[in-house]
C-alpha positions as CSV (number, residue, x, y, z in Angstrom):
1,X,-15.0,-14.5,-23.8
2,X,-15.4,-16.9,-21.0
3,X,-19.4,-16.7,-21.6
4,X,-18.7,-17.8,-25.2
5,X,-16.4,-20.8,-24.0
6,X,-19.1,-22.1,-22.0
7,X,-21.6,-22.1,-24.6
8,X,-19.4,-23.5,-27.2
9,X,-18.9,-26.7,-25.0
10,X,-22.1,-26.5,-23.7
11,X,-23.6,-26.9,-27.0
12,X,-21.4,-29.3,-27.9
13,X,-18.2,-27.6,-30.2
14,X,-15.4,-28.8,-27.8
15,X,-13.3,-28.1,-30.6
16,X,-13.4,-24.6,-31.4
17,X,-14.3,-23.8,-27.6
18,X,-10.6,-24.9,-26.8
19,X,-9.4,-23.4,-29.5
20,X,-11.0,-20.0,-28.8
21,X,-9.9,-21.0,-24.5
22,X,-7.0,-21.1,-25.7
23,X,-6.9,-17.8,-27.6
24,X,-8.3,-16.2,-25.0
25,X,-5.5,-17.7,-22.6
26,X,-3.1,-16.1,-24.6
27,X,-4.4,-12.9,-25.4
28,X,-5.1,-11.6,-21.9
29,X,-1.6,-12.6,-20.8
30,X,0.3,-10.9,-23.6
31,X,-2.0,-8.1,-23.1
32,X,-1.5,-7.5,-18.8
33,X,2.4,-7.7,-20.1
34,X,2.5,-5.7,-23.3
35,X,0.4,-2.9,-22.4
36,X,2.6,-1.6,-19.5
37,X,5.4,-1.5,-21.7
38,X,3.8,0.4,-24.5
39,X,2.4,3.3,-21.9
40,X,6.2,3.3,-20.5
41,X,7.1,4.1,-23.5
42,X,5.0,7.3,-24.1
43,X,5.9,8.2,-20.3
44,X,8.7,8.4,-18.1
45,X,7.8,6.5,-15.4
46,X,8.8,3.9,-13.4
47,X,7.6,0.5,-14.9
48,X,6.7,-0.6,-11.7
49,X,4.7,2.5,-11.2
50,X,2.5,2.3,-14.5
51,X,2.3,-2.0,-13.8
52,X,0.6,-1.4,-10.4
53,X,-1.5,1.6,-12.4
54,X,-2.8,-1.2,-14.6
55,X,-3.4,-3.7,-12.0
56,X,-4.6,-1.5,-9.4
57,X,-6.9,0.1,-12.1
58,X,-8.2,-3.0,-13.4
59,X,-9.3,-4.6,-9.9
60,X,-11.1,-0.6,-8.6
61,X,-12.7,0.4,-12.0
62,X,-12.6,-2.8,-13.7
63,X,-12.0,-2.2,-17.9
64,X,-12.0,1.3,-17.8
65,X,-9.4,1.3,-14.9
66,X,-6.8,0.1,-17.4
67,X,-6.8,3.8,-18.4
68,X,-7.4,5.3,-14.9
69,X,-5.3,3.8,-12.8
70,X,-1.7,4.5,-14.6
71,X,-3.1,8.0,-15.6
72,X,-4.4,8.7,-12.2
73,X,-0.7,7.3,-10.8
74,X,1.2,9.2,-13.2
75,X,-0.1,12.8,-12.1
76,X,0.5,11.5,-8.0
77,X,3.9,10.4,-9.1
78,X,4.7,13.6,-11.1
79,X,3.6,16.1,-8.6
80,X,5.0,14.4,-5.7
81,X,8.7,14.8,-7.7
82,X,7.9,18.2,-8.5
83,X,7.0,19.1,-4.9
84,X,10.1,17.5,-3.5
85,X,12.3,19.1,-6.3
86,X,10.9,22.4,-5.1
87,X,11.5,21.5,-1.4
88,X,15.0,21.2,-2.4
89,X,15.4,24.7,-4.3
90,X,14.3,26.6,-0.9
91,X,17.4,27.7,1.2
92,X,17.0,26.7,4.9
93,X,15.7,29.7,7.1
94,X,18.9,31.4,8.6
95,X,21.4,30.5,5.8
96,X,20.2,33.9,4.0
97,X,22.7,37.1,3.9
């Protein structure tokens, strides 16, 4: 949108440019906040987890790392916990009758 903005003041619509500035303003910060909470939602995973996903996404794979980065975070996080609950089934060696 920012390519837009420019144009529109360039060419001389200062109105609508700030109105559209401002839409864009508020659109991408609802967005960064509202999409975490809709994938926690579907997911349970920390929100911290799926907030750094997003982020951390965004700033590797740019747009499409919105998607990437909580999915590829969510399959680290879930096999880490299932690795460490399966630690924790074993017996230690020398406890067995």
């Amino acid at each position: 949108m920012a390519p837009a903005v420019i144009w529109m003041y360039y060419s001389g619509g200062t109105l609508w440019a700030t109105v559209l500035l401002a839409f864009t303003i508020v659109a991408a910060t609802m967005d960064q906040f509202i999409r975490p909470v809709l994938i926690r939602r579907g997911a349970d995973l920390p929100m911290l987890l799926i907030l750094a996903g997003v982020i951390g996404g965004l700033v590797a794979f740019g747009i499409l790392g919105i998607f990437i980065g909580p999915t590829v975070l969510a399959v680290a996080y879930t096999l880490l916990n299932a690795w460490m609950a399966d630690g924790d089934d074993r017996e230690p060696p020398g406890e067995t009758p």
